[in-house]
Backbone as JSON Lines, residues from 0, in Angstrom:
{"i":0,"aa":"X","n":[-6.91,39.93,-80.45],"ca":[-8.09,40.12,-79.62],"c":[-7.69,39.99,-78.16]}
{"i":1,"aa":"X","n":[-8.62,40.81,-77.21],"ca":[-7.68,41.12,-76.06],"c":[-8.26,39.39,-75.21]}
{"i":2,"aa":"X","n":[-7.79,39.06,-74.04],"ca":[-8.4,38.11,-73.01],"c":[-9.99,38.56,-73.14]}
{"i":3,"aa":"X","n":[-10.31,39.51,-72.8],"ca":[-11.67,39.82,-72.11],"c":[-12.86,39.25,-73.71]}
{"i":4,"aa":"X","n":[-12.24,39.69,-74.72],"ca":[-13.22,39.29,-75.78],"c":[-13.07,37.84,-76.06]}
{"i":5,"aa":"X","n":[-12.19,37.12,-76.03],"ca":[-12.08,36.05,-75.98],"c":[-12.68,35.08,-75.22]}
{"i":6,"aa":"X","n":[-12.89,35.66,-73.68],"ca":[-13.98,35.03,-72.89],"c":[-15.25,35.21,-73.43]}
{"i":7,"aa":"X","n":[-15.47,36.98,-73.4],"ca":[-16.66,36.95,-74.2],"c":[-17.27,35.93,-75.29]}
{"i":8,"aa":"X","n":[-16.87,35.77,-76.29],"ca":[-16.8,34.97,-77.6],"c":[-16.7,33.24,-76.63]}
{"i":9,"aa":"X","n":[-16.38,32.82,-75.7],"ca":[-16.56,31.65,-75.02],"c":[-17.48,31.64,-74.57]}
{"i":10,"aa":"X","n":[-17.74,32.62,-73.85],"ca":[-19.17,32.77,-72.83],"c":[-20.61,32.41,-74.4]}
{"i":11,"aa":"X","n":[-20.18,33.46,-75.36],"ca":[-21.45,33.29,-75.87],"c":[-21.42,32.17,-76.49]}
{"i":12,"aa":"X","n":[-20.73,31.22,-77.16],"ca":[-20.59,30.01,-77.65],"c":[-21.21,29.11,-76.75]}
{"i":13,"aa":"X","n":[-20.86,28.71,-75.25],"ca":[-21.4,27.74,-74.55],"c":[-22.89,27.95,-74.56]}
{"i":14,"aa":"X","n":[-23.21,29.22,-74.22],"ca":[-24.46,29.83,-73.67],"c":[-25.3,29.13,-74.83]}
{"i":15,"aa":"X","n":[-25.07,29.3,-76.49],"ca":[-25.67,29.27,-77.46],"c":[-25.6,27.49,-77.54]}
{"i":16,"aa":"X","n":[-24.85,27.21,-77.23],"ca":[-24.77,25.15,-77.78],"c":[-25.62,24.78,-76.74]}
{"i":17,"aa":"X","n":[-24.95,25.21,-75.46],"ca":[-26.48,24.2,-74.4],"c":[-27.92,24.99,-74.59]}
{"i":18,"aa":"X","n":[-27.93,26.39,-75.2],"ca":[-29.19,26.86,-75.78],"c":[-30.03,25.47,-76.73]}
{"i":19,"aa":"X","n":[-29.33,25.72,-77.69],"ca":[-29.58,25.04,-79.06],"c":[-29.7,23.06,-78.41]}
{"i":20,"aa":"X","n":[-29.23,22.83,-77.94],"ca":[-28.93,21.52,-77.77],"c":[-28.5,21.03,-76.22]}
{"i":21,"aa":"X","n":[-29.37,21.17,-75.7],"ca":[-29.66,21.02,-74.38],"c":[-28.99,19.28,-73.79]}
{"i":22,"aa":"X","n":[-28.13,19.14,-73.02],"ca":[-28.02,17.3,-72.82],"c":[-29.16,17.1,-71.85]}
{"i":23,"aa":"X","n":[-29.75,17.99,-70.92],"ca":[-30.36,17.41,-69.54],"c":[-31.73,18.05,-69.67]}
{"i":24,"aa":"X","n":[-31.92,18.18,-71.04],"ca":[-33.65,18.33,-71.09],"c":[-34.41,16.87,-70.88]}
{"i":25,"aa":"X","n":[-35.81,16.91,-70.0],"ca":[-36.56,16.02,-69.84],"c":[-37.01,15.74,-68.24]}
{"i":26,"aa":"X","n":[-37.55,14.25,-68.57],"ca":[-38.43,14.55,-66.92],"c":[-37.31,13.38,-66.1]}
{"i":27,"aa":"X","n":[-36.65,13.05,-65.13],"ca":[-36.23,12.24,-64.36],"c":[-37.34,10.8,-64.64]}
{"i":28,"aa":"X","n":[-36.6,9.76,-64.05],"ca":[-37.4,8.67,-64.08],"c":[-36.6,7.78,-63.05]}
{"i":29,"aa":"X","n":[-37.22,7.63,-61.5],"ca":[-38.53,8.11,-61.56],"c":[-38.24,9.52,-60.65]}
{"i":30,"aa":"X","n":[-39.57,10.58,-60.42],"ca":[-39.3,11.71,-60.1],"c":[-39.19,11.64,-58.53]}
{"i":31,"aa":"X","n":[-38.06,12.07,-58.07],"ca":[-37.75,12.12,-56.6],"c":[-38.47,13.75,-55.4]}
{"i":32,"aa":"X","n":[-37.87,14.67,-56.55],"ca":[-38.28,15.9,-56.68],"c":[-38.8,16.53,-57.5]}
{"i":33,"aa":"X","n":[-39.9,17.69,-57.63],"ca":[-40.12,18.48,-58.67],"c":[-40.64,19.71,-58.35]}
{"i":34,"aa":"X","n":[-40.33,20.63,-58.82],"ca":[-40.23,22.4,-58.49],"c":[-40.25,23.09,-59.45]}
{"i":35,"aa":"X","n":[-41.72,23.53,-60.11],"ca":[-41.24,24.79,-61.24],"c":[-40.8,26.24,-60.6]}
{"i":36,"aa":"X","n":[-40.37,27.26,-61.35],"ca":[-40.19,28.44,-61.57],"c":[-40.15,29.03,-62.06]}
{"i":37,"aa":"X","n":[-40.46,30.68,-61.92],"ca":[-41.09,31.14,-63.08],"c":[-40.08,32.89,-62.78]}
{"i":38,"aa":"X","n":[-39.58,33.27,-63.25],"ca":[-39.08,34.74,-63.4],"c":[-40.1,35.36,-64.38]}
{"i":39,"aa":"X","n":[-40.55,36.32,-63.49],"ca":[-41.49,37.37,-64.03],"c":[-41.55,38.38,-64.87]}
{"i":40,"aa":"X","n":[-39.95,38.76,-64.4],"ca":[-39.14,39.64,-65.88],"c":[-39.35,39.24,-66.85]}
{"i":41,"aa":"X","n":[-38.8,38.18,-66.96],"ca":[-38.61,38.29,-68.7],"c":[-39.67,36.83,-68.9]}
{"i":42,"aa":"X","n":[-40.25,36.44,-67.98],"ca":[-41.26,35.41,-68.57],"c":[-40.52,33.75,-68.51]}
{"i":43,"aa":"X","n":[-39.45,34.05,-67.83],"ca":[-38.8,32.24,-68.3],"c":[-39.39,31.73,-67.47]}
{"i":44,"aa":"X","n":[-39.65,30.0,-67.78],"ca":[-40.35,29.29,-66.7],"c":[-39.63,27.68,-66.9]}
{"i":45,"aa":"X","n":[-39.42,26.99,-65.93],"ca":[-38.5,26.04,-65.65],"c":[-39.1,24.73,-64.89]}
{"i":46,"aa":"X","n":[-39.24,24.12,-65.12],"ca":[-39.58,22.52,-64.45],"c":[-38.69,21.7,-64.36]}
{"i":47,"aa":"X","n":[-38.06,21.57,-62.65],"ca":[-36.68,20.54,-62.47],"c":[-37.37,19.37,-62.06]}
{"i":48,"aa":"X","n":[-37.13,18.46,-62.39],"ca":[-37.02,16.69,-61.87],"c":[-36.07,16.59,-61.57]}
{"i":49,"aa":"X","n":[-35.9,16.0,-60.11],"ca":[-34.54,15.64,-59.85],"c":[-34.66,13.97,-59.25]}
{"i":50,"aa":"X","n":[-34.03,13.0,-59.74],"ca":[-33.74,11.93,-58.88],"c":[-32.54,11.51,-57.82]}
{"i":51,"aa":"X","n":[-32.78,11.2,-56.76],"ca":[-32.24,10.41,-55.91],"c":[-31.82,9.52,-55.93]}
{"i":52,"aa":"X","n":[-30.42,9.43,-54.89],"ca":[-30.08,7.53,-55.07],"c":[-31.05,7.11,-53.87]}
{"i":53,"aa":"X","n":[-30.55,6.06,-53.8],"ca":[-31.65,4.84,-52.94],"c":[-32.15,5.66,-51.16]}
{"i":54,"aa":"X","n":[-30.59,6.3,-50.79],"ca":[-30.7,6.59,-49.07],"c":[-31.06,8.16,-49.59]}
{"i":55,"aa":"X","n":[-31.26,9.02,-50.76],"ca":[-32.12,10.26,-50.67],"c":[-31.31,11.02,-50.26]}
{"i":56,"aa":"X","n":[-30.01,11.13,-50.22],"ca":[-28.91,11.87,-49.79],"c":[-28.2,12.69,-50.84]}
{"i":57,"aa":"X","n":[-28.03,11.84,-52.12],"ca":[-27.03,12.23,-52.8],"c":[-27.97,12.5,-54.83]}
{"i":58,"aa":"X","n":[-27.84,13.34,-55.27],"ca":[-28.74,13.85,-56.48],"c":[-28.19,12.35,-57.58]}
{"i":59,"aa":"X","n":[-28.71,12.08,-57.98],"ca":[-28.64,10.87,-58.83],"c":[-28.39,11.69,-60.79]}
{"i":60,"aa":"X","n":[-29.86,12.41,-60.72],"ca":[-30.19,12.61,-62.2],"c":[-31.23,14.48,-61.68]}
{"i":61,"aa":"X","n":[-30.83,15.93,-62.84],"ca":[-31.36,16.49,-62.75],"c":[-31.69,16.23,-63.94]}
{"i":62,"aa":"X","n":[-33.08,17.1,-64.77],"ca":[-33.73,16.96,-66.1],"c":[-34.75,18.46,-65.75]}
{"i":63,"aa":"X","n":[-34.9,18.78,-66.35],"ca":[-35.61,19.9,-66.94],"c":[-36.47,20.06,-68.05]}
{"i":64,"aa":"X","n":[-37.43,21.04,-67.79],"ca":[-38.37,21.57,-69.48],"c":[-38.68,22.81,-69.37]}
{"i":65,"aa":"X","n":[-38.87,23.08,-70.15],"ca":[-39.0,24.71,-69.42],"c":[-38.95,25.64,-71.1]}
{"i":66,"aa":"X","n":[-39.39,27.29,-70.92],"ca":[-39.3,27.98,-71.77],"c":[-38.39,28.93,-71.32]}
{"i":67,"aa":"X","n":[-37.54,29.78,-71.85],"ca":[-37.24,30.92,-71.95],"c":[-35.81,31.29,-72.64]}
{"i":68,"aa":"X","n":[-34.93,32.03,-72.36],"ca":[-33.79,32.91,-73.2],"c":[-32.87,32.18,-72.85]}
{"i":69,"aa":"X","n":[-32.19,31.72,-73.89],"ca":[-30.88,31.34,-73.93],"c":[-29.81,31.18,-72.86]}
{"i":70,"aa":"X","n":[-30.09,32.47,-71.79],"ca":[-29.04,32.58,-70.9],"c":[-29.95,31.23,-69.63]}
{"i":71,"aa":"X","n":[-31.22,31.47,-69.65],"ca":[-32.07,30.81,-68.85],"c":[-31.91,29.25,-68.63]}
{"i":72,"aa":"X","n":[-31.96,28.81,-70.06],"ca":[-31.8,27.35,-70.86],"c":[-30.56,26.69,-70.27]}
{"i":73,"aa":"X","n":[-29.4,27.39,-70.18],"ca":[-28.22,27.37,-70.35],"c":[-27.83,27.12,-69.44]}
{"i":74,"aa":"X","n":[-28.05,27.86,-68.91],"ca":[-27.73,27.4,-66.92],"c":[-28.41,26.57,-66.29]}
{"i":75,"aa":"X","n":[-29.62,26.05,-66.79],"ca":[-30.44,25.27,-66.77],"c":[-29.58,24.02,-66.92]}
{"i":76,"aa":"X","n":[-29.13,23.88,-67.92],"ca":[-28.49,23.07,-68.72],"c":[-27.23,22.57,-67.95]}
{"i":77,"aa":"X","n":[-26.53,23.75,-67.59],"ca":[-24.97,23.28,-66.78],"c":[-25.26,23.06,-65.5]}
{"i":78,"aa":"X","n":[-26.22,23.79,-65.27],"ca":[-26.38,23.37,-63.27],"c":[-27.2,21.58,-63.23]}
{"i":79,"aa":"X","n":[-27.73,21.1,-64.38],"ca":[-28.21,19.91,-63.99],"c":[-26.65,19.01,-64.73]}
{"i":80,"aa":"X","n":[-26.1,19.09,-65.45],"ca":[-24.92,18.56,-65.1],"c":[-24.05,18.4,-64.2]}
{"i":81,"aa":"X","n":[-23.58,19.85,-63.23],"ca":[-22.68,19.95,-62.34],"c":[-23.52,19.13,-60.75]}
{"i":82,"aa":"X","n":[-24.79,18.89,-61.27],"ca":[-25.52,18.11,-59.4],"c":[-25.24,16.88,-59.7]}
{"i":83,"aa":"X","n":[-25.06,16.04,-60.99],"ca":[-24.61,14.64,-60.89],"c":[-23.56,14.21,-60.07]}
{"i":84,"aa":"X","n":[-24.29,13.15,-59.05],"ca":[-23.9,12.48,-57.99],"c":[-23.35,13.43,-56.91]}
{"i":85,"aa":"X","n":[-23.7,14.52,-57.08],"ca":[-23.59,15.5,-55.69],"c":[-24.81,14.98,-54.55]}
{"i":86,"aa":"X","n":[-23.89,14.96,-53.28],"ca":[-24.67,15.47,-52.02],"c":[-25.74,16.43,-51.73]}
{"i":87,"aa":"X","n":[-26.99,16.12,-51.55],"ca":[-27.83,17.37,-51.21],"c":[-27.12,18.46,-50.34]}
{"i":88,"aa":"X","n":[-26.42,18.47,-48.95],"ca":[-25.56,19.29,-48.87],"c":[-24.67,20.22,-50.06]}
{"i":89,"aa":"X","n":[-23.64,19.06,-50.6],"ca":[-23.04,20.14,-51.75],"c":[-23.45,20.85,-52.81]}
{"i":90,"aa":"X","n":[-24.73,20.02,-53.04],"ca":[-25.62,20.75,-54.28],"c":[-25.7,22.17,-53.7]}
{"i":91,"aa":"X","n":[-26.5,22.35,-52.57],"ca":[-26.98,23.79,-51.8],"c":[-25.94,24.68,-51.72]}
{"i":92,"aa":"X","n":[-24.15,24.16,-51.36],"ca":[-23.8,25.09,-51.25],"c":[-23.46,25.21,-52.58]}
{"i":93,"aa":"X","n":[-23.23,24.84,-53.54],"ca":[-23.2,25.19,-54.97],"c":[-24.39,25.96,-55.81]}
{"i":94,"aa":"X","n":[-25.22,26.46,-55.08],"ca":[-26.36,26.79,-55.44],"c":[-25.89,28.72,-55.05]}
{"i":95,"aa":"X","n":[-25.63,28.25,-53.49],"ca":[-25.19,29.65,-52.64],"c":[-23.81,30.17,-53.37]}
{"i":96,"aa":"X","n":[-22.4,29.18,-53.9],"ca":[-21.99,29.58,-54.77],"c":[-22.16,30.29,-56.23]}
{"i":97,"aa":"X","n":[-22.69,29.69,-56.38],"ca":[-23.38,30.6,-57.74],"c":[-24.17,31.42,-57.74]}
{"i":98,"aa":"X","n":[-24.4,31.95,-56.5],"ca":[-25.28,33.01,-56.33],"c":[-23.78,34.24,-55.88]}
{"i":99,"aa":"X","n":[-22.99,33.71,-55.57],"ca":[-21.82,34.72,-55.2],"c":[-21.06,35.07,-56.66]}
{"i":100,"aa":"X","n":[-21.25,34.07,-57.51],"ca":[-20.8,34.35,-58.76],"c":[-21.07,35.43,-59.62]}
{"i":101,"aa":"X","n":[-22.78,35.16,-59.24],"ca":[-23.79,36.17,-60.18],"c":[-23.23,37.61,-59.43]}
{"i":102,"aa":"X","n":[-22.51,37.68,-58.23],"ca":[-22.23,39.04,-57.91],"c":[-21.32,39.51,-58.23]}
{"i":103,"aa":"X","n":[-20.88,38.79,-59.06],"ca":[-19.38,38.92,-59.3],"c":[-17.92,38.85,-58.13]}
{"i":104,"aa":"X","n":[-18.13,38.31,-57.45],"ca":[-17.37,38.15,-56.07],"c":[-16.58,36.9,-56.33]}
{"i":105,"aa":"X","n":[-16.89,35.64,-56.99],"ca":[-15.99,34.24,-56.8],"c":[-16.3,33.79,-58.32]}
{"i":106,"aa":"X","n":[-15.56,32.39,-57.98],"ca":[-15.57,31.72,-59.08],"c":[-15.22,30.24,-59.03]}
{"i":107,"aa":"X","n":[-16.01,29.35,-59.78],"ca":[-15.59,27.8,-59.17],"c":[-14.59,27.67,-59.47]}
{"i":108,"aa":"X","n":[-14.35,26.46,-58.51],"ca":[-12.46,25.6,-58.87],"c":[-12.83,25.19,-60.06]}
{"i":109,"aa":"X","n":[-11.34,24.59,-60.43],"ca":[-11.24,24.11,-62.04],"c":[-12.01,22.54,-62.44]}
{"i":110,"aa":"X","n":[-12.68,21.92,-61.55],"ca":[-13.48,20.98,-61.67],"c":[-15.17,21.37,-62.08]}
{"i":111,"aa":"X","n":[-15.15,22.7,-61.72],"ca":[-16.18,23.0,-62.15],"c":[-16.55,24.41,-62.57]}
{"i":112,"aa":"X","n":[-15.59,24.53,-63.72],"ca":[-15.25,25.57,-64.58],"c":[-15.92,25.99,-66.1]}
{"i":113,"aa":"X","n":[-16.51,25.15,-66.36],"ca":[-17.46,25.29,-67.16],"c":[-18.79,26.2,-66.52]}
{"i":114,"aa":"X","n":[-19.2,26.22,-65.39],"ca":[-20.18,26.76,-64.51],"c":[-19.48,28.57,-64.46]}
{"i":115,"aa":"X","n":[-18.16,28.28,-64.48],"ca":[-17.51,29.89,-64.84],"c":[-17.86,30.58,-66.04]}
{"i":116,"aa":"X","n":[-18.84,29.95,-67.04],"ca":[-18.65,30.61,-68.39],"c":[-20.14,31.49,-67.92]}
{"i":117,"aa":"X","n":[-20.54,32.02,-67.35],"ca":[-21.76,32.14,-66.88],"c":[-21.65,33.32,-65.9]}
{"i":118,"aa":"X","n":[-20.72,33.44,-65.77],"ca":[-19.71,34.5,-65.02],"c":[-20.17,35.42,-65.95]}
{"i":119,"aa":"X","n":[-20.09,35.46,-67.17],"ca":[-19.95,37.14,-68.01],"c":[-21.79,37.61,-67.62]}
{"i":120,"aa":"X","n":[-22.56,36.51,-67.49],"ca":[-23.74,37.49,-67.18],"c":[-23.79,38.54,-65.8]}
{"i":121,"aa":"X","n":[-23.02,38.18,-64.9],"ca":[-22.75,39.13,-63.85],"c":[-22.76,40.45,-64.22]}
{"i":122,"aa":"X","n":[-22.12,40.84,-65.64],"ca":[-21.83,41.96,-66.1],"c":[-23.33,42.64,-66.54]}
{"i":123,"aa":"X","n":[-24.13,42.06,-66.76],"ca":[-25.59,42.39,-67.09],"c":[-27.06,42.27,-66.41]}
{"i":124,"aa":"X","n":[-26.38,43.33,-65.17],"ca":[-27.59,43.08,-64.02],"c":[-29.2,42.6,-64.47]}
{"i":125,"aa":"X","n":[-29.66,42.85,-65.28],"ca":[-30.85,42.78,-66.06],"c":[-31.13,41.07,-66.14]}
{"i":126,"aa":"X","n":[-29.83,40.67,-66.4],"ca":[-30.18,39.21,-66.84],"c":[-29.48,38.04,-65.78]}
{"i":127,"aa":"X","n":[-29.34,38.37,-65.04],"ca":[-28.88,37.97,-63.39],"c":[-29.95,36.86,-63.66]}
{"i":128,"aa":"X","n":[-31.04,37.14,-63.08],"ca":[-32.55,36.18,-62.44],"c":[-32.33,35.5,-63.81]}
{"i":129,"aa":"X","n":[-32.1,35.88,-64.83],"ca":[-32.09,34.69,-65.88],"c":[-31.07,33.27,-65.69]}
{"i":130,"aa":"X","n":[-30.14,33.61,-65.06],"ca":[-29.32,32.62,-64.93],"c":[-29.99,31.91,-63.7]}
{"i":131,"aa":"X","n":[-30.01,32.57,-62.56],"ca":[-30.41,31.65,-61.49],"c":[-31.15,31.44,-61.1]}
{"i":132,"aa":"X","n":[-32.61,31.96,-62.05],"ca":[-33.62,31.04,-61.96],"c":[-33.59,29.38,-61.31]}
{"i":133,"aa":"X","n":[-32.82,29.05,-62.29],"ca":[-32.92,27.45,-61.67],"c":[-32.52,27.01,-60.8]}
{"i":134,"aa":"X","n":[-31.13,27.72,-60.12],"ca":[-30.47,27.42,-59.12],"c":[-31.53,27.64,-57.92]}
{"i":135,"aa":"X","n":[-32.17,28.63,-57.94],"ca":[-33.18,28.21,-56.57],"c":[-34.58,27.55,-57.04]}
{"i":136,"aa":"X","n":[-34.78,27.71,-57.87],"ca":[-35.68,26.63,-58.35],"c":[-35.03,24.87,-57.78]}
{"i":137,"aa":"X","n":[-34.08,24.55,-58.03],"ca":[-33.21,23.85,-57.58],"c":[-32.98,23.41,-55.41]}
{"i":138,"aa":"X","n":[-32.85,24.56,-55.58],"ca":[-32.57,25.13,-54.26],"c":[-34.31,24.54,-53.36]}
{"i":139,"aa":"X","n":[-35.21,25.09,-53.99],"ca":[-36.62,24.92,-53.28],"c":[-36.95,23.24,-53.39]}
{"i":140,"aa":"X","n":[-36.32,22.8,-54.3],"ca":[-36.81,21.59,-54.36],"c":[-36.2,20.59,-53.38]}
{"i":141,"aa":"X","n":[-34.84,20.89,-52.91],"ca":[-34.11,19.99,-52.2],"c":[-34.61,20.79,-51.16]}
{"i":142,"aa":"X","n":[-34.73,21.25,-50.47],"ca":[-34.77,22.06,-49.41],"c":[-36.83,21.82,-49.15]}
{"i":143,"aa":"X","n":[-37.35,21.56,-49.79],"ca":[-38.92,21.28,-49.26],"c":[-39.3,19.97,-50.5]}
{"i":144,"aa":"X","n":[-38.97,18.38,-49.4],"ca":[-39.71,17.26,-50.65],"c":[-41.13,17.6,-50.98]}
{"i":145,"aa":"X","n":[-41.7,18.11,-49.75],"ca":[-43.5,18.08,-50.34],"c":[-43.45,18.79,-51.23]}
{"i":146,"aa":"X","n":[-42.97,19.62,-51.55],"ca":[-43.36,20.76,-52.68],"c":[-43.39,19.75,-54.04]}
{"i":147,"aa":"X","n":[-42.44,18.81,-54.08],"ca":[-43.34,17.94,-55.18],"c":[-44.75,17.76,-55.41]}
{"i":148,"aa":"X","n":[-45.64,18.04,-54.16],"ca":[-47.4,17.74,-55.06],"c":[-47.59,18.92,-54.99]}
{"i":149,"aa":"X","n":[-46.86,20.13,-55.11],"ca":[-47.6,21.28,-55.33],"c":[-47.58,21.82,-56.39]}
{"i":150,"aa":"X","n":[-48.59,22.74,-56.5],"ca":[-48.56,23.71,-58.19],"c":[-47.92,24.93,-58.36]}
{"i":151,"aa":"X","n":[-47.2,25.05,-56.84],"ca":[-46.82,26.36,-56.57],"c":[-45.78,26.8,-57.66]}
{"i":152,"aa":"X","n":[-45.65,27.55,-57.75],"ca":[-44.44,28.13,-58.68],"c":[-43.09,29.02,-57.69]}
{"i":153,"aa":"X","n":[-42.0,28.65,-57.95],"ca":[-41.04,29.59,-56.92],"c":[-40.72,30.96,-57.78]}
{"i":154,"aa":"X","n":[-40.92,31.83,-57.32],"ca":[-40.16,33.01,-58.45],"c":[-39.19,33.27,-57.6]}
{"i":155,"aa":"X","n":[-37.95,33.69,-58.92],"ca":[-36.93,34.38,-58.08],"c":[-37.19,36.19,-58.46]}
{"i":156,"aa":"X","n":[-38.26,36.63,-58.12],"ca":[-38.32,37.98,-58.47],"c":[-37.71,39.13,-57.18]}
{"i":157,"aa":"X","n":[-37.95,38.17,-55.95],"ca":[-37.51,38.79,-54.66],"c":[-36.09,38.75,-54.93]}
{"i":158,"aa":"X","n":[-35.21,37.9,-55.03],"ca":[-33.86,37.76,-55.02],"c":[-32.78,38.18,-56.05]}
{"i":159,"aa":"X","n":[-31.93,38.2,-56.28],"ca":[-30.8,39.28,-56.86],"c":[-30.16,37.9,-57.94]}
């Protein structure tokens, strides 16, 4: 089997276990931030909790609930792993990274290479907004605290 199917066959394995069995489903405790989103395409919808440490600088705990496709879940899933004990700074630019990913242009260092398996959706313009739904869902929440008492919903339908 060549390299390329072999990723393939990786890509869909991760995609399917943090599908199936999510580690960072749930609500934060207590909630520092919170931001749903909703992609209009295909209907996924996402609720991040994020906690803070004490000085509000640095991401403590992400958690999530949310509905939608596998690819949605998934990234859901690895992007609230990869913000543990990140900087609100580094979170963002890891956010803007993975938005260079989805273009197929880069790829994380080997510390955070698991976030590479996520890479093969690049290949399937259609399902782009499925992955990074959360990342600016993510993105809106650090970037505006009030939006915690709101009902607003962020779509990423404008963005790529």
């Amino acid at each position: 089997m060549s390299s390329l199917g072999n990723l393939r066959d990786l890509y869909q394995q991760v995609i399917l276990e943090r599908y199936k069995k999510p580690r960072h489903r749930g609500t934060t405790e207590p909630v520092d931030r919170r931001q749903r989103g909703h992609n209009p395409s295909c209907g996924d919808t996402i609720e991040l909790t994020v906690q803070l440490d004490a000085t509000g600088d640095r991401i403590e705990t992400v958690k999530f609930e949310g509905e939608g496709c596998a690819i949605a879940m998934a990234s859901a899933d690895l992007m609230a792993e990869a913000m543990q004990g990140r900087t609100l700074e580094e979170a963002l630019a890891m956010v803007q990274h993975f938005h260079t990913m989805m273009q197929g242009k880069d790829e994380f260092p080997t510390e955070f290479r698991k976030l590479n398996v996520m890479q093969g959706v690049s290949q399937f313009p259609v399902r782009i907004k499925c992955a990074t739904l959360t990342w600016q869902t993510l993105k809106a929440a650090l970037e505006n605290p009030q939006a915690s008492q709101s009902d607003g919903f962020v779509s990423n339908e404008e963005t790529a």
